[in-house]
PAMISE-787707 format. One record per residue (C-alpha): residue number from 1; residue in one letter; x, y, z. Coordinates in nm, 2 decimals. Example, Ala and Ser with C-alpha at 12.3 -4.5 7.8 and 13.67 -1.06 7.14 Angstrom:
2
<node><n>1</n><res>A</res><X>1.23</X><Y>-0.45</Y><Z>0.78</Z></node>
<node><n>2</n><res>S</res><X>1.37</X><Y>-0.11</Y><Z>0.71</Z></node>
***
This chain:
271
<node><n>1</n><res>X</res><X>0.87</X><Y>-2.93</Y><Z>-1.24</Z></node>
<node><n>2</n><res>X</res><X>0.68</X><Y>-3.06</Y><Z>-0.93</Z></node>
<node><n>3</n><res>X</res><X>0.56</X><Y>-2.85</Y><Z>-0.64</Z></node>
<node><n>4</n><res>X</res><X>0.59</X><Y>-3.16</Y><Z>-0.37</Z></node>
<node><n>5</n><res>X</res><X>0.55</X><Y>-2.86</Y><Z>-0.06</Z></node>
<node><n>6</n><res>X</res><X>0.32</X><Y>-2.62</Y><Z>-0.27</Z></node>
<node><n>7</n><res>X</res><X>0.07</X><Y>-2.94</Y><Z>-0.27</Z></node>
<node><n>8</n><res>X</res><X>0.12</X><Y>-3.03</Y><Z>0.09</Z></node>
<node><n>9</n><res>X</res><X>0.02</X><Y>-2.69</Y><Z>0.20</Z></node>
<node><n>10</n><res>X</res><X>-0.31</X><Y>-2.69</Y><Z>0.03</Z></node>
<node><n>11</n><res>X</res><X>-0.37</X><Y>-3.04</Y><Z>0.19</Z></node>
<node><n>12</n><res>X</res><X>-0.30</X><Y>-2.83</Y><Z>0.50</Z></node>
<node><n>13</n><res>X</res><X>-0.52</X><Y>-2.59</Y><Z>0.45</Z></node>
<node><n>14</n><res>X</res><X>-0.82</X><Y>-2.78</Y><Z>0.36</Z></node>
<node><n>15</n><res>X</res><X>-0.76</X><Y>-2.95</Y><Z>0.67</Z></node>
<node><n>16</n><res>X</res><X>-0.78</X><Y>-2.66</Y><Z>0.85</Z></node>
<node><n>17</n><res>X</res><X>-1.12</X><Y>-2.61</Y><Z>0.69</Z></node>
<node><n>18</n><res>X</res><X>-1.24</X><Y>-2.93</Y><Z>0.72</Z></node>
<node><n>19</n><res>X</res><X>-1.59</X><Y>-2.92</Y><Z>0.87</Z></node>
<node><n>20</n><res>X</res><X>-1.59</X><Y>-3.22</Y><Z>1.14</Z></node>
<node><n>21</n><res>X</res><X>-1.26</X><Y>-3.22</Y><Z>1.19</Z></node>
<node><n>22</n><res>X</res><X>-1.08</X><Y>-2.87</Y><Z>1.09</Z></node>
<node><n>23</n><res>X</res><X>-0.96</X><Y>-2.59</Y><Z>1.33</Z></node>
<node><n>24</n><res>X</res><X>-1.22</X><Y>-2.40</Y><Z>1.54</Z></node>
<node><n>25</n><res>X</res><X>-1.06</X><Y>-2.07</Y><Z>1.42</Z></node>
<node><n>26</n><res>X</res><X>-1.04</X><Y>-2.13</Y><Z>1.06</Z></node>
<node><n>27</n><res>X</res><X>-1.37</X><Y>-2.25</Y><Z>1.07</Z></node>
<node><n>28</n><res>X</res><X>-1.55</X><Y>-1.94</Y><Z>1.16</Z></node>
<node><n>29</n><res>X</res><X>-1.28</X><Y>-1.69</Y><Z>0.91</Z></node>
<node><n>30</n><res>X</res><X>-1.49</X><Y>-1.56</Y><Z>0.65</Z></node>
<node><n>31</n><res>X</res><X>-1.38</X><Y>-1.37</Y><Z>0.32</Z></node>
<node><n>32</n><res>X</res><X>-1.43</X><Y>-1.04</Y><Z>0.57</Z></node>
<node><n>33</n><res>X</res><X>-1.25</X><Y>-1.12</Y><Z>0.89</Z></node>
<node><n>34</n><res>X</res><X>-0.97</X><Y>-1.23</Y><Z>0.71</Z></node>
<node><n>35</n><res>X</res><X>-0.93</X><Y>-0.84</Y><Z>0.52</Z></node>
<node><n>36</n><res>X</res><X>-0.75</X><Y>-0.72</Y><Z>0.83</Z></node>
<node><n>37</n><res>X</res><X>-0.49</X><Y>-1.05</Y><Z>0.84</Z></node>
<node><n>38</n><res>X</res><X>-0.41</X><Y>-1.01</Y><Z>0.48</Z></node>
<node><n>39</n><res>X</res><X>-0.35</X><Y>-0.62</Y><Z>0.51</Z></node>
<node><n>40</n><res>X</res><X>-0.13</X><Y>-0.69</Y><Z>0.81</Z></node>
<node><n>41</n><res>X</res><X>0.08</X><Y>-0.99</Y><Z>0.64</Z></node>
<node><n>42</n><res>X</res><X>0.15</X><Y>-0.73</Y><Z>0.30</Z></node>
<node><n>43</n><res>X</res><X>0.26</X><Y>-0.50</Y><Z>0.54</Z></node>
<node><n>44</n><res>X</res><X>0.50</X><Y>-0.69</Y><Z>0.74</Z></node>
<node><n>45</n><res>X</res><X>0.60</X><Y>-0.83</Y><Z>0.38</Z></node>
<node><n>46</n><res>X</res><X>0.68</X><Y>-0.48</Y><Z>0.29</Z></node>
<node><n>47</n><res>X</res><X>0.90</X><Y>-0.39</Y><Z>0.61</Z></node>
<node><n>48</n><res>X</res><X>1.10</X><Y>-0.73</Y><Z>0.52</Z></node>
<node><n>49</n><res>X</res><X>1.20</X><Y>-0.62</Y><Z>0.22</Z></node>
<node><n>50</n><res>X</res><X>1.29</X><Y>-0.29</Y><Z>0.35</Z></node>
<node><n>51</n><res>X</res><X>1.44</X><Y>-0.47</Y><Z>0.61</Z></node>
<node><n>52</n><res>X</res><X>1.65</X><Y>-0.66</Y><Z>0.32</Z></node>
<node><n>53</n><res>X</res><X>1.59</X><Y>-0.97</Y><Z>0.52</Z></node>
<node><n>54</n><res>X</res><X>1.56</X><Y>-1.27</Y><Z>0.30</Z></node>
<node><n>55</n><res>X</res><X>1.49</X><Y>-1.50</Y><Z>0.55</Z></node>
<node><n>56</n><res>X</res><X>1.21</X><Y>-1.29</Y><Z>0.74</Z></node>
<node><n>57</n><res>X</res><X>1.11</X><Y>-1.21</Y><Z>0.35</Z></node>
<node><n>58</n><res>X</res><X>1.05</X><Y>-1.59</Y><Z>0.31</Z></node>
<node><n>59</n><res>X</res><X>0.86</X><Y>-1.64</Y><Z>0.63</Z></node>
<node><n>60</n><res>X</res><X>0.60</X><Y>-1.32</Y><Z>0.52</Z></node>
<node><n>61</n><res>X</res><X>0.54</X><Y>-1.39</Y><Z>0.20</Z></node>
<node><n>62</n><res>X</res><X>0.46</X><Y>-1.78</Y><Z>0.35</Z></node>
<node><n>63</n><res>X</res><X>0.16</X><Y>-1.52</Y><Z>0.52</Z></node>
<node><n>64</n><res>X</res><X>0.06</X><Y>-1.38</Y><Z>0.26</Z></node>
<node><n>65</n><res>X</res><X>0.01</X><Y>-1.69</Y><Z>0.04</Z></node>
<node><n>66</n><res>X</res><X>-0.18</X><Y>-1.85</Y><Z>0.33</Z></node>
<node><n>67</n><res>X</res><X>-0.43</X><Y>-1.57</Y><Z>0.31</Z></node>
<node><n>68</n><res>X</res><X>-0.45</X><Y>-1.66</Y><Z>-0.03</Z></node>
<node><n>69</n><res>X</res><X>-0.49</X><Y>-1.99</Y><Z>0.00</Z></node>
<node><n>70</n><res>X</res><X>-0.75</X><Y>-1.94</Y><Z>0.29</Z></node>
<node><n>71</n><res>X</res><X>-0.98</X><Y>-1.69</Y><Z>0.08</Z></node>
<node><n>72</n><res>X</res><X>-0.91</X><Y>-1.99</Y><Z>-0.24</Z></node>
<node><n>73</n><res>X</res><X>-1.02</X><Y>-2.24</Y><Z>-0.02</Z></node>
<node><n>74</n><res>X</res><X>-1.38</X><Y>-2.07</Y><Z>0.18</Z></node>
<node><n>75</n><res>X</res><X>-1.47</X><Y>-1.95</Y><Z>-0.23</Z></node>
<node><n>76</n><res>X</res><X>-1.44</X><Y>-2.32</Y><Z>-0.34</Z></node>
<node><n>77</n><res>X</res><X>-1.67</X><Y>-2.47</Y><Z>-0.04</Z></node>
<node><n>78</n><res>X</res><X>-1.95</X><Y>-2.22</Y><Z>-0.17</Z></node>
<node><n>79</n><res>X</res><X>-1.88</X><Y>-2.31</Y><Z>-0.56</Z></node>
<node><n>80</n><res>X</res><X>-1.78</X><Y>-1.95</Y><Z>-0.65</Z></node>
<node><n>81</n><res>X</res><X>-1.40</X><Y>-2.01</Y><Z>-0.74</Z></node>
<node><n>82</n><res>X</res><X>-1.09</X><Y>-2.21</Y><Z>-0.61</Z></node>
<node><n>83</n><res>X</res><X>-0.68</X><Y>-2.18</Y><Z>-0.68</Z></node>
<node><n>84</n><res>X</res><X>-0.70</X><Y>-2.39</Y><Z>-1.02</Z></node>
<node><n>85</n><res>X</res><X>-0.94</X><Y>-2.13</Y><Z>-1.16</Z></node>
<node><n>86</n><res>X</res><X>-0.79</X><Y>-1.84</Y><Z>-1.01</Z></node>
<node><n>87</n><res>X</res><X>-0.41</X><Y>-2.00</Y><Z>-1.15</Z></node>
<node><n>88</n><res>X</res><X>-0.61</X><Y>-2.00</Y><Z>-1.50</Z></node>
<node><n>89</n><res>X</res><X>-0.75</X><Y>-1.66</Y><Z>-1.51</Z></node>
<node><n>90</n><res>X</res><X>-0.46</X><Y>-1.52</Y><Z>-1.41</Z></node>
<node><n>91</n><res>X</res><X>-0.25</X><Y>-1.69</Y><Z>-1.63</Z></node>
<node><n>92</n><res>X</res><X>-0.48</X><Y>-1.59</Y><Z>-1.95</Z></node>
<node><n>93</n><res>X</res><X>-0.43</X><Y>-1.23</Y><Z>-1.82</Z></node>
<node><n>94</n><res>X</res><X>-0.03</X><Y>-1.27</Y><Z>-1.84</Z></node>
<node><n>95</n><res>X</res><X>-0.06</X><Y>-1.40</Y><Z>-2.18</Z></node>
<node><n>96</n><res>X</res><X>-0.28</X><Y>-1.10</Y><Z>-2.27</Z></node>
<node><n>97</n><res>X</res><X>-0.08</X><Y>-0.83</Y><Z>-2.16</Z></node>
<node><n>98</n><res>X</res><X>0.27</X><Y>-0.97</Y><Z>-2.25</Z></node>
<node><n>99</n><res>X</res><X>0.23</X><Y>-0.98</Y><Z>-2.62</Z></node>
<node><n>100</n><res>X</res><X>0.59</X><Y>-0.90</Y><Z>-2.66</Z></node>
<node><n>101</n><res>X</res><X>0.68</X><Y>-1.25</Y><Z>-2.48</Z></node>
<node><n>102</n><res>X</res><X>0.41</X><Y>-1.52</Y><Z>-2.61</Z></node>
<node><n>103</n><res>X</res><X>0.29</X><Y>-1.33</Y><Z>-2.92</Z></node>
<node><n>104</n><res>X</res><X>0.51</X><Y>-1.12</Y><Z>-3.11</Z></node>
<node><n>105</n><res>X</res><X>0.80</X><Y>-1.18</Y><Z>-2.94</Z></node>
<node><n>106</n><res>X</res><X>0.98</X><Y>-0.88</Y><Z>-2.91</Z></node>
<node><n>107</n><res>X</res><X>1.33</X><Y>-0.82</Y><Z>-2.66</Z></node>
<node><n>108</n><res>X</res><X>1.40</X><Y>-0.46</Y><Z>-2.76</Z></node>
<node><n>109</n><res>X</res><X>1.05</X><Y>-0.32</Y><Z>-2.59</Z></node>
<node><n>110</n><res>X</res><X>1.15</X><Y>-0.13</Y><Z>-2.31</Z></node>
<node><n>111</n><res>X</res><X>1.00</X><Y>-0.19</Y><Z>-1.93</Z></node>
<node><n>112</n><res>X</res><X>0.86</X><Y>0.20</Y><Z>-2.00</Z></node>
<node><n>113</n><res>X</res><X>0.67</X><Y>0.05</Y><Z>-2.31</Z></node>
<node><n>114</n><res>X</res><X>0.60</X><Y>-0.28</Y><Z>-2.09</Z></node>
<node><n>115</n><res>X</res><X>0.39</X><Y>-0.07</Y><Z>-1.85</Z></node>
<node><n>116</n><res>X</res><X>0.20</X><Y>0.15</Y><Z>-2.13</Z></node>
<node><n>117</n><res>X</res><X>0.12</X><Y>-0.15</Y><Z>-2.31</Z></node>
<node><n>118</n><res>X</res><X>0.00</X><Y>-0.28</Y><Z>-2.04</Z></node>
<node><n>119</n><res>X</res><X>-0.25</X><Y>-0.01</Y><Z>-1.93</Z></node>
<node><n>120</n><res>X</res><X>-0.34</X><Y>0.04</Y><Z>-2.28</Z></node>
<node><n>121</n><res>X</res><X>-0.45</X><Y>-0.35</Y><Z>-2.30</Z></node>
<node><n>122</n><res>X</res><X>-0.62</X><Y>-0.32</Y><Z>-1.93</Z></node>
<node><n>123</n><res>X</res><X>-0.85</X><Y>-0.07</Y><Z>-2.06</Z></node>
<node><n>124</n><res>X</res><X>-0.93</X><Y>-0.28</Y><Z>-2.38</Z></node>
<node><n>125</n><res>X</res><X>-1.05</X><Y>-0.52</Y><Z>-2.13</Z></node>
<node><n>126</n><res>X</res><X>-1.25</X><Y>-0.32</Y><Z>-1.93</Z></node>
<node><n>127</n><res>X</res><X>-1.43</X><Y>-0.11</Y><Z>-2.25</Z></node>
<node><n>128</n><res>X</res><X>-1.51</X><Y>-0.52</Y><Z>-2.34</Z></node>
<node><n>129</n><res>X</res><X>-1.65</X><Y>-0.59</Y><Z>-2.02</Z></node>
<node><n>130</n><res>X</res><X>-1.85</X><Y>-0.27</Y><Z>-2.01</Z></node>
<node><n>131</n><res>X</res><X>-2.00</X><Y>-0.35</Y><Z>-2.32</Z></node>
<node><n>132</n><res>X</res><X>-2.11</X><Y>-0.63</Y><Z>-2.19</Z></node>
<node><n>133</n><res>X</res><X>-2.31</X><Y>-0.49</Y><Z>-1.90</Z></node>
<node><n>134</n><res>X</res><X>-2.58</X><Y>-0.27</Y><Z>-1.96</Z></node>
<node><n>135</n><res>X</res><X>-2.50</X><Y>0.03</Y><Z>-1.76</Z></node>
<node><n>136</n><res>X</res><X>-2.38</X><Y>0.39</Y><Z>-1.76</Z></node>
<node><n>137</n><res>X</res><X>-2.01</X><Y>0.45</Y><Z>-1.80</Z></node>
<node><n>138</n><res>X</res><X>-1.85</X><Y>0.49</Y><Z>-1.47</Z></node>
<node><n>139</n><res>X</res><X>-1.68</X><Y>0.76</Y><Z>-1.35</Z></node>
<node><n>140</n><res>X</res><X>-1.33</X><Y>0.82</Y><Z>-1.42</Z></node>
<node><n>141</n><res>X</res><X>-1.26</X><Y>0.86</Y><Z>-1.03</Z></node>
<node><n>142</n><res>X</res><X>-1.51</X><Y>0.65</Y><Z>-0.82</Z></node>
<node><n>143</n><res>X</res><X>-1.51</X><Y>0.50</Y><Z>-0.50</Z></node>
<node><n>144</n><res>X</res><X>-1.24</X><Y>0.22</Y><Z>-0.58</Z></node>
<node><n>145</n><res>X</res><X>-0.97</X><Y>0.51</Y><Z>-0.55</Z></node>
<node><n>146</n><res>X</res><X>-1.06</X><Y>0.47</Y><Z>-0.18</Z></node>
<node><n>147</n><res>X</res><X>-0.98</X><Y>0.08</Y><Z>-0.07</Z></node>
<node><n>148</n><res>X</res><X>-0.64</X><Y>0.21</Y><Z>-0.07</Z></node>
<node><n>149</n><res>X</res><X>-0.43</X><Y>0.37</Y><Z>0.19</Z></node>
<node><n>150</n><res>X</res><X>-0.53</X><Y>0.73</Y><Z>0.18</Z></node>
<node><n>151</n><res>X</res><X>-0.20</X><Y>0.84</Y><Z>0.10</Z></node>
<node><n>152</n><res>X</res><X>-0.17</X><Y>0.56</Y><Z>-0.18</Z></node>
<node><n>153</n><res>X</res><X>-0.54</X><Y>0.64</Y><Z>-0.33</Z></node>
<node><n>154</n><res>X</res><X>-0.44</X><Y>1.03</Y><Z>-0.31</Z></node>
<node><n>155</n><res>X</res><X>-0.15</X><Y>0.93</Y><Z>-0.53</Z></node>
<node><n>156</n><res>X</res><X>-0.40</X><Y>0.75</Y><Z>-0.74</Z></node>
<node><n>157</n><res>X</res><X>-0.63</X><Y>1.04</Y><Z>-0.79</Z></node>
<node><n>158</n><res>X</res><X>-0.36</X><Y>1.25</Y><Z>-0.90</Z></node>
<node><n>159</n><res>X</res><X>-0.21</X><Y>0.99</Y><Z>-1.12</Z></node>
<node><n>160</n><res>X</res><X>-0.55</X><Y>0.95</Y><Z>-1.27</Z></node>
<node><n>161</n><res>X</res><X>-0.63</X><Y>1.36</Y><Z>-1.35</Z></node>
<node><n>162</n><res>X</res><X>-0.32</X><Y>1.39</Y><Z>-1.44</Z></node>
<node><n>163</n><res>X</res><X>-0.41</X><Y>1.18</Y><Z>-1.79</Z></node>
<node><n>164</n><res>X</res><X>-0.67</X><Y>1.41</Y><Z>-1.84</Z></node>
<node><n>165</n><res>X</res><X>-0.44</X><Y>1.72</Y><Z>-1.80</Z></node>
<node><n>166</n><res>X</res><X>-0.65</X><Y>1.79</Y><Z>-1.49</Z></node>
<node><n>167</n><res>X</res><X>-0.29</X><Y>1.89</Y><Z>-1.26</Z></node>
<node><n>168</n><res>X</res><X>-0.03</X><Y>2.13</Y><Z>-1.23</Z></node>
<node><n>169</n><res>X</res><X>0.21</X><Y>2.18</Y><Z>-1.45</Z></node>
<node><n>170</n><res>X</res><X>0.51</X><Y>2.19</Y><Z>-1.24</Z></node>
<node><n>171</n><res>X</res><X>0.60</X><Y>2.09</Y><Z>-0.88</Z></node>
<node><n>172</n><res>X</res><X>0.67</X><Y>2.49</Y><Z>-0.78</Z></node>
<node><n>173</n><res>X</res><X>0.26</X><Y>2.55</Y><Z>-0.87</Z></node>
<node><n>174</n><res>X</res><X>0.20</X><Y>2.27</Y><Z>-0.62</Z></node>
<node><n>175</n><res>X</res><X>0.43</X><Y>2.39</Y><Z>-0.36</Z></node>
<node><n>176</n><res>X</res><X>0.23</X><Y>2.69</Y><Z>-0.38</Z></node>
<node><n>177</n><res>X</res><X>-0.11</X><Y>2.53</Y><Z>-0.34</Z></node>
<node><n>178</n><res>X</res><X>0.06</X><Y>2.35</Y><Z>-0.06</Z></node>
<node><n>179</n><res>X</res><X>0.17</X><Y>2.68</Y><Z>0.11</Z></node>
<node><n>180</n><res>X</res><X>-0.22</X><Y>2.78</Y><Z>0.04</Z></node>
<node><n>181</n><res>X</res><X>-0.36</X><Y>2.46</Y><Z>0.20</Z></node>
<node><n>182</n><res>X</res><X>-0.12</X><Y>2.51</Y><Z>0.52</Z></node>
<node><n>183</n><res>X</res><X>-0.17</X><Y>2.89</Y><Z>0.55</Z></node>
<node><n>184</n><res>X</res><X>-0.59</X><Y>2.83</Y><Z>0.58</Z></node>
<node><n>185</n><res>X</res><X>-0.51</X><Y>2.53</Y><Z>0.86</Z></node>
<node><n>186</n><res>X</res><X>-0.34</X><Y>2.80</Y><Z>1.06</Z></node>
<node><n>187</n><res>X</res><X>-0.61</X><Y>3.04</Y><Z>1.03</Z></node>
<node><n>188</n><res>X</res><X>-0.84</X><Y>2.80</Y><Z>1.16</Z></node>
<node><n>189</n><res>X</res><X>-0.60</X><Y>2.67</Y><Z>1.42</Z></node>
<node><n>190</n><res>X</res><X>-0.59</X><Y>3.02</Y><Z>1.58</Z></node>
<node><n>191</n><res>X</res><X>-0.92</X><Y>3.10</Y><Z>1.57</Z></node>
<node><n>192</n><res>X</res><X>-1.09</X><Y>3.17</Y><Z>1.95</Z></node>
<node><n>193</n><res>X</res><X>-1.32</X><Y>2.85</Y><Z>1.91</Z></node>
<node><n>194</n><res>X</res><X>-1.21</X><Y>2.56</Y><Z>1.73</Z></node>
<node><n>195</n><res>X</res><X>-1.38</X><Y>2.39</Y><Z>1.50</Z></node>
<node><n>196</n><res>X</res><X>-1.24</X><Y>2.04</Y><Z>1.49</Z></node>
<node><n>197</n><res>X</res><X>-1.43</X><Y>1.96</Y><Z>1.18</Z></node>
<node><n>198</n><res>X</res><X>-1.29</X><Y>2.26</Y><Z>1.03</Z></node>
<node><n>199</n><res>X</res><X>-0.96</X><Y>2.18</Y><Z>1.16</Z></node>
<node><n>200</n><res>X</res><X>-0.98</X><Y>1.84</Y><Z>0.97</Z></node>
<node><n>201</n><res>X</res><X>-1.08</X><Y>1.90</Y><Z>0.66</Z></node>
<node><n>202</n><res>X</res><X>-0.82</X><Y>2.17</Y><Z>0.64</Z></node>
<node><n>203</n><res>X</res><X>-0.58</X><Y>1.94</Y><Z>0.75</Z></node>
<node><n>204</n><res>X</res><X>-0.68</X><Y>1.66</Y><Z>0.50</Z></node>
<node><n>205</n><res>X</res><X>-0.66</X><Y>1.93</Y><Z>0.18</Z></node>
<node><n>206</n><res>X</res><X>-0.30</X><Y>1.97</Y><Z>0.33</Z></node>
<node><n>207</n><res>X</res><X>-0.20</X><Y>1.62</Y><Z>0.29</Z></node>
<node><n>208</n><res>X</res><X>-0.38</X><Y>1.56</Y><Z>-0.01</Z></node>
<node><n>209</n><res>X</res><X>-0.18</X><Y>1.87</Y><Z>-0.18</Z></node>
<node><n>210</n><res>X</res><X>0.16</X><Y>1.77</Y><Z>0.01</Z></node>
<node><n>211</n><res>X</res><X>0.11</X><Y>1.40</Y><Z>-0.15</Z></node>
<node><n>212</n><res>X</res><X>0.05</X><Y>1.56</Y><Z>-0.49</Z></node>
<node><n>213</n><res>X</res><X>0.38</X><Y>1.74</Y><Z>-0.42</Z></node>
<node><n>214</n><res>X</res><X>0.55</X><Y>1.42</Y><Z>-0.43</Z></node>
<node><n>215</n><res>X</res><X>0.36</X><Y>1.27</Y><Z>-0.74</Z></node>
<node><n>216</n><res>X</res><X>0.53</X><Y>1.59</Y><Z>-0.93</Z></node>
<node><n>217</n><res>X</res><X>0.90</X><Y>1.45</Y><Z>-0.77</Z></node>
<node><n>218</n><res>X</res><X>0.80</X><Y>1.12</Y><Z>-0.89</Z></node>
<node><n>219</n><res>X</res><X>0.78</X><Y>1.01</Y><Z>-0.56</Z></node>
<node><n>220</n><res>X</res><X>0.51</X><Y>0.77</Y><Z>-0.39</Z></node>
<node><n>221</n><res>X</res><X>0.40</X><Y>0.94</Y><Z>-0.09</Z></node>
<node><n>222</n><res>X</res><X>0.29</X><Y>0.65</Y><Z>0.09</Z></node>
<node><n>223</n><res>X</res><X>0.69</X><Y>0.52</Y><Z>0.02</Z></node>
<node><n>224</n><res>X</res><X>0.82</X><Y>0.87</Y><Z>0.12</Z></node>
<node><n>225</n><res>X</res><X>0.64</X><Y>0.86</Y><Z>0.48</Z></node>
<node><n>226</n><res>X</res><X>0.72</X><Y>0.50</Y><Z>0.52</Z></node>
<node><n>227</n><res>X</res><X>1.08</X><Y>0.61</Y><Z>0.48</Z></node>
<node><n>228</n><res>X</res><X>1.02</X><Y>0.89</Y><Z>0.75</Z></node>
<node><n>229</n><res>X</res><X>0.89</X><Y>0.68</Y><Z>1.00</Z></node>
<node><n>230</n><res>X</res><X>1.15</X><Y>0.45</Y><Z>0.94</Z></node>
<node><n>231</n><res>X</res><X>1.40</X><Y>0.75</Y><Z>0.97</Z></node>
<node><n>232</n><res>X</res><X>1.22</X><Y>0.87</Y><Z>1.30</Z></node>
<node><n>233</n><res>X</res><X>1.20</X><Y>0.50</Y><Z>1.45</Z></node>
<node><n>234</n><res>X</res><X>1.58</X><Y>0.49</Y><Z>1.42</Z></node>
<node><n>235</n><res>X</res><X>1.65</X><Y>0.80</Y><Z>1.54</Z></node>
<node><n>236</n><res>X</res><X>1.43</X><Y>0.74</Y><Z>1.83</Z></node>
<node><n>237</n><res>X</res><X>1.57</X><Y>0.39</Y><Z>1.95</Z></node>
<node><n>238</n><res>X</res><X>1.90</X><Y>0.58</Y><Z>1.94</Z></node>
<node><n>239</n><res>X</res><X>1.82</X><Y>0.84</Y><Z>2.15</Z></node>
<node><n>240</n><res>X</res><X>1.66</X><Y>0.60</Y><Z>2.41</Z></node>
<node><n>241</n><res>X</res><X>1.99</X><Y>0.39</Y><Z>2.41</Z></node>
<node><n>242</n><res>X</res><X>2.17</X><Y>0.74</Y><Z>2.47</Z></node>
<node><n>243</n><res>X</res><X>1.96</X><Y>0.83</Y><Z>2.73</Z></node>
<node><n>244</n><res>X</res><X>2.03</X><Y>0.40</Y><Z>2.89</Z></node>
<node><n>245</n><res>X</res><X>2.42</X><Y>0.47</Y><Z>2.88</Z></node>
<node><n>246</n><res>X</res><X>2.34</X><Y>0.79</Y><Z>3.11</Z></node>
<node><n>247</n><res>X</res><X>2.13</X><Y>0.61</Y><Z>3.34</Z></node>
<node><n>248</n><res>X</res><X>1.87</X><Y>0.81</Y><Z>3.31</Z></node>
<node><n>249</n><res>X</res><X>1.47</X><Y>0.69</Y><Z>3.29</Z></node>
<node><n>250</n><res>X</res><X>1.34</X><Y>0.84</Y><Z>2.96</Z></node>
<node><n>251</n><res>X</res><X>0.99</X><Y>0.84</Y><Z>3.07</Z></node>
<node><n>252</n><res>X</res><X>1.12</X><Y>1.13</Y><Z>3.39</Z></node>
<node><n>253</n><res>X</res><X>1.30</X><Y>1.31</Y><Z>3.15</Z></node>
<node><n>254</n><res>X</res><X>1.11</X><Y>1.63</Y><Z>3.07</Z></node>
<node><n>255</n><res>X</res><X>1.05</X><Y>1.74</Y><Z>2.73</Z></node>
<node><n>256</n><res>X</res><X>1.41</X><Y>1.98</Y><Z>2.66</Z></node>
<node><n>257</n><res>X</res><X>1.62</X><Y>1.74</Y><Z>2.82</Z></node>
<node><n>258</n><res>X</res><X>1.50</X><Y>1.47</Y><Z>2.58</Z></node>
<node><n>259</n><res>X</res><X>1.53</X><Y>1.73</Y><Z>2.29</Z></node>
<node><n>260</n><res>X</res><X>1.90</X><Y>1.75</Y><Z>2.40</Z></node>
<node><n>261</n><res>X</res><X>1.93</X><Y>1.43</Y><Z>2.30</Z></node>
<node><n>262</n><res>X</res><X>1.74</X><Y>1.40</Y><Z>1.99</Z></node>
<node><n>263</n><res>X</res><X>1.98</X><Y>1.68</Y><Z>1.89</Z></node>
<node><n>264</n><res>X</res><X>2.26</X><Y>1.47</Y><Z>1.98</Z></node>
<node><n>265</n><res>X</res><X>2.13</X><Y>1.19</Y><Z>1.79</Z></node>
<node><n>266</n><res>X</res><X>2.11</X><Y>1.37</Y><Z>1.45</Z></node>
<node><n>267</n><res>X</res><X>2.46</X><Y>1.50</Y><Z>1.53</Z></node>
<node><n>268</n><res>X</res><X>2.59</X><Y>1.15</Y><Z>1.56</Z></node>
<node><n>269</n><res>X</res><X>2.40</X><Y>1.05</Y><Z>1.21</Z></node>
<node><n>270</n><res>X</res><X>2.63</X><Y>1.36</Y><Z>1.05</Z></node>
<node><n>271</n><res>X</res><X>2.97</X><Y>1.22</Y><Z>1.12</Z></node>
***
């Protein structure tokens, strides 16, 4: 099976990089300026899917592989790796961790069983590697849980104390701690002087409970608000295009006329 377009891209890409004759702006990208163009290209990956747009899906993920391929590329000019040794690693790890399809084949494991396996073999690896290195075990929550989104790394975190049977034990003791965490931002909201600082760390153990919430629903927080922006955006943009077929100016309208319409909007979503 040849990869005719896979191969001209990378022959792109180096030429891009090439030092004499290669793009002014992809010759100054480093492995750090480009964090900020690969978050953005997963994310608009992400909204086409949601989007169920195959054709905006193909363009995005085309994004994301160029980041990849950029990152592949500035590691190989300094000698620390390049795509072919990235391809290999990565397809060792497959072989590792899916015993059931190139060991003991086995088509009656379930996808629940896929994933356990999976983790159980992860750690494997990792207690090898730490053998290896001479240092204290680390933590079992350390800094990593935070390169995530902080809704996504407080689903982590809970995910990662539950296994220790560090959690609640049912999603009505976590509404409760919720209630807690939203009763002690009020106190501090009403409070002669504000203290933003106060005000902040309040409103952050809020969060962190209300995402734990969800973890006990089975739900991914950081999915959950995606889906209420997503909800809010289209109810917006409906409400402006009511407010357009009154020929009115939504940026005059005061703040209960444009709540009239809002209202109107969720009507019109009920019929």
């Amino acid at each position: 099976m040849g990869h005719v377009n896979f191969e001209k891209l990378c022959v792109v890409v180096a030429a891009l990089r090439a030092p004499k004759t290669g793009c002014p702006w992809d010759l100054q990208q480093t492995h750090q300026s480009l964090l900020k163009y690969l978050l953005e290209e997963c994310y608009e990956f992400i909204n086409s899917v949601a989007e169920k747009n195959p054709e905006h899906m193909q363009e995005e993920i085309g994004d994301v592989l160029l980041q990849v391929l950029l990152h592949c590329t500035i590691a190989d000019e300094k000698n620390l790796f390049n795509l072919e040794s990235v391809a290999k690693s990565l397809t060792e790890k497959l072989i590792r961790r899916h015993p059931h399809v190139f060991a003991k084949k086995d088509q009656n494991i379930s996808p629940a069983e896929v994933a356990e396996n999976w983790k159980k073999i992860k750690e494997k690896e990792k207690e090898k590697e730490k053998e290896k290195e001479d240092h204290l075990p680390e933590n079992l929550i350390n800094q990593n849980f935070l390169i995530f989104p902080a809704l996504f790394s407080a689903n982590k975190i809970g995910e990662k104390t539950n296994e220790i049977g560090f959690d609640w034990e049912n999603p009505q003791q976590v509404a409760y701690k919720v209630e807690e965490e939203w009763q002690e931002l009020k106190e501090e909201m009403v409070k002669s002087k504000i203290d933003r600082n106060k005000i902040e760390e309040e409103l952050g153990d809020f969060l962190f409970s209300s995402a734990q919430l969800a973890r006990h629903f089975d739900l991914n927080p950081e999915e959950t608000l995606r889906k209420a922006n997503q909800k809010f955006i289209k109810r917006f943009n409906k409400m402006e295009q009511l407010i357009k077929q009154d020929q009115l100016d939504i940026k005059t309208l005061k703040q209960q006329d444009m709540d009239q319409y809002w209202n109107e909007t969720k009507r019109l979503e009920n019929e």
